[in-house]
N, C-alpha and C positions, 0 to 999 in steps of 0.2 A: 597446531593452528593457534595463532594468539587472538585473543580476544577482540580486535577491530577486523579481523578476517574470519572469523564466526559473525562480527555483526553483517559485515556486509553480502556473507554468503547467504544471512538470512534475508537481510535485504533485495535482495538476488531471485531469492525464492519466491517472495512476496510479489515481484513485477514481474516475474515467468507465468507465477500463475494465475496474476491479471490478466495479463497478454493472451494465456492458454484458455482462457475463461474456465480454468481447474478449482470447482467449488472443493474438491477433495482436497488439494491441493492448499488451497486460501485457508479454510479453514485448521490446518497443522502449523500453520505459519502465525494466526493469530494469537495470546491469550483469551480463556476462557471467563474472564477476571470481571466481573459488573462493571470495574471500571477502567474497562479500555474503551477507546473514543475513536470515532472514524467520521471525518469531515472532509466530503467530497467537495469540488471545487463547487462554491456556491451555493451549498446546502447546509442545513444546520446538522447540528453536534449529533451522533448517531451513540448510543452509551449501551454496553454489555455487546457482548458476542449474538443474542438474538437477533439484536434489532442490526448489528453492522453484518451479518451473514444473508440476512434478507436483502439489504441492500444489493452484497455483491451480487446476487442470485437476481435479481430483477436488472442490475446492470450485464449479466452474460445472457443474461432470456433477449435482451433485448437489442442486443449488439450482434451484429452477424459476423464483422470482420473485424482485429482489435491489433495494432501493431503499437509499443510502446518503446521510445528510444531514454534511454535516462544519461544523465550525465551529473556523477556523483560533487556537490560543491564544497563540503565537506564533514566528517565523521567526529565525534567524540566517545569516549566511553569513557566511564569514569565507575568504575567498580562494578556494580550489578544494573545499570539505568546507561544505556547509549543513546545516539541520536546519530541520523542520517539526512542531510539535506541535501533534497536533487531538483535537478531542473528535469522534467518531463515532456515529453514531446510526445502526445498524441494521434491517432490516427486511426478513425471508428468509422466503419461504416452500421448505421442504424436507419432500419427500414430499408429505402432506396437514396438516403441523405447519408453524404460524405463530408465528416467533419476531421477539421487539421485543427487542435489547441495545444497551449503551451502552461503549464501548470509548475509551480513551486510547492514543494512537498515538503511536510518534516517527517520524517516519519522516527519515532522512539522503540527500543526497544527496552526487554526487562529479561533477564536471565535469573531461570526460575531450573532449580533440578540439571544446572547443569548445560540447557537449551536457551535461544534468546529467541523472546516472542515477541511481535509485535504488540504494542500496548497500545497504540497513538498514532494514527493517519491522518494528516491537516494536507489537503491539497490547496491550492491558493489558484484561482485564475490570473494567467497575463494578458493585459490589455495587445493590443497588435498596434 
């Protein structure tokens, strides 16, 4: 497997287990690193794996139904440090409120041991 098809099957993993609201799952996908970053659409800078793990966890607590479409715009990697920009198509049902948004993502990763982990979640909200 070459290194842009490791990044993007980690990419891959990271929005299955969005989608699957899989805390197990998110969490092997991430870096444990103080300094990885997770910036939901519209919310400030989330820093270290505590505080972005609680995030996901109160984003699946609270989401009943979760279907995410992505479409990759495009990849880099460049030695140990890649980057994945997608357009995101969302589709949550929370509470009894059904929400359609559309989100611009970078997402970075960092190849540590061999593995590439997420370092870096920037979602960006699109205007409609």
């Amino acid at each position: 497997m070459s290194d842009e098809q490791a990044v993007l099957a980690a990419n891959q993993a990271f929005y299955r287990a969005f989608e699957r609201k899989d805390m197990e799952a998110m969490q092997a996908v991430w870096s444990k690193g103080t300094g990885s970053l997770c910036i939901h659409p519209g919310r400030l800078a989330l820093r270290g794996w505590d505080a972005i793990g609680s995030s996901w966890e109160k984003i699946f607590k609270n989401t009943s139904y979760l279907e995410i479409e992505i479409e990759i715009i495009t990849t880099e990697v460049n030695s140990a440090i890649a980057y994945v920009v997608v357009l995101e198509k969302l589709f949550q049902v929370v509470g009894n409120q059904r929400v359609q948004a559309q989100s611009m993502a970078t997402n970075i990763f960092e190849c540590m041991a061999q593995k590439w982990y997420l370092v870096h979640h920037h979602g960006s909200p699109l205007a409609r």
